[in-house]
C-alpha positions in Angstrom: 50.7 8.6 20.2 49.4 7.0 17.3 49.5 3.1 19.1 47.4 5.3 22.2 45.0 6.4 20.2 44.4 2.9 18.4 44.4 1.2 21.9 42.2 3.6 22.8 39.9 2.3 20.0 40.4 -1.2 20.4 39.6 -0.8 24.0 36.3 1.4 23.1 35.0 -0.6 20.1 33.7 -3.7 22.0 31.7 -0.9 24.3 30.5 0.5 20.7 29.4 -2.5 19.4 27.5 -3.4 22.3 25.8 0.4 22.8 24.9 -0.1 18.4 23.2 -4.2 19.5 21.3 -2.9 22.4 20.2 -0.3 19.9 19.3 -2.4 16.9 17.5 -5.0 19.7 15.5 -1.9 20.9 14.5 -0.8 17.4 13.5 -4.1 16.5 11.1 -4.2 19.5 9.8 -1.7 19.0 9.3 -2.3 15.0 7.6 -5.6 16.5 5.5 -3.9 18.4 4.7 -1.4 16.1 3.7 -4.5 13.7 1.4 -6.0 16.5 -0.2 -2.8 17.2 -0.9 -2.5 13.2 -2.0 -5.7 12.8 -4.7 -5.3 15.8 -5.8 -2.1 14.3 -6.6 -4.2 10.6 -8.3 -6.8 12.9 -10.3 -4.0 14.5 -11.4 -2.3 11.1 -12.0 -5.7 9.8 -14.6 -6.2 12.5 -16.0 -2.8 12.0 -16.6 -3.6 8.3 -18.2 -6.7 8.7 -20.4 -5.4 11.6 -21.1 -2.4 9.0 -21.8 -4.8 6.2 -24.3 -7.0 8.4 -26.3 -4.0 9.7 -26.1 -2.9 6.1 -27.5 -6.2 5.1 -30.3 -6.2 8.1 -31.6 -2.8 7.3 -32.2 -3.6 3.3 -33.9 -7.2 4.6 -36.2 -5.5 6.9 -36.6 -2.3 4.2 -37.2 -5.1 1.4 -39.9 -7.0 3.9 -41.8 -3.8 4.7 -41.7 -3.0 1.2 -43.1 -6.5 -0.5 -45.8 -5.9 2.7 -47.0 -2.5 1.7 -47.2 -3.6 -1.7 -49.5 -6.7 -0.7 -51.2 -4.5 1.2 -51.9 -1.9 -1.7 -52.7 -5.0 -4.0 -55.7 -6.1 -1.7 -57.0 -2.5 -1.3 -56.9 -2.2 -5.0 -58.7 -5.2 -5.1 -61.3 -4.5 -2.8 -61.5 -1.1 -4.6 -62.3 -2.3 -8.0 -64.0 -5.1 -6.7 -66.4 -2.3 -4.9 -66.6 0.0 -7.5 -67.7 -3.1 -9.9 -70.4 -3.9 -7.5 -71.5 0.1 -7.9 -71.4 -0.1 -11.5 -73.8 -3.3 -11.4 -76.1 -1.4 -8.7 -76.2 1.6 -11.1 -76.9 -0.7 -14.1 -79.3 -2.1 -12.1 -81.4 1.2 -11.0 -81.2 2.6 -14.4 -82.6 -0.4 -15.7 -85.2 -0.7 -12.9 -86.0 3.4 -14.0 -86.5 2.4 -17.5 -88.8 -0.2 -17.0 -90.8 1.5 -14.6 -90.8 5.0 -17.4 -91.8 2.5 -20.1 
């Protein structure tokens, strides 16, 4: 009994071995896969983070334009503003002088 059931086994371990490589094959396939399909999802992100970054980057150049433009904007009406109220000063100067010569 004992030589039956080792024949048995002799007979049934080639048929083991090939069920335990078909398995290993399969596992490894599908590890490679798993790998490609990990590695395309770090590309993907990758992408999505520059394409972040760059829009990230294009919003503060245009905020940083729009900003210097207010601000040369602001300087000229600042400039126009003192430069008007100086030429009120000088008219006021001018017609209280022109009142105290006329008064005198």
């Amino acid at each position: 009994m004992k030589y039956v059931i080792v024949g048995l086994l002799l007979l049934a371990l080639p048929a083991l071995a090939e069920w335990s490589l078909e398995g290993r094959s399969e596992w490894r396939q599908a590890v490679a896969e798993m790998h490609r399909q990990r590695a395309e999802v770090m590309r993907e992100a990758a992408r999505a983070r520059a394409d972040a970054r760059r829009e990230a980057e294009n919003a503060r150049h245009e905020w940083r334009r729009e900003a210097s433009q207010a601000r040369q904007e602001w300087n000229r009406d600042m400039q126009q503003w003192r430069e008007e109220l100086r030429q009120w000063r000088q008219s006021l100067r001018d017609s209280i002088r022109e009142s105290a010569r006329a008064w005198r």
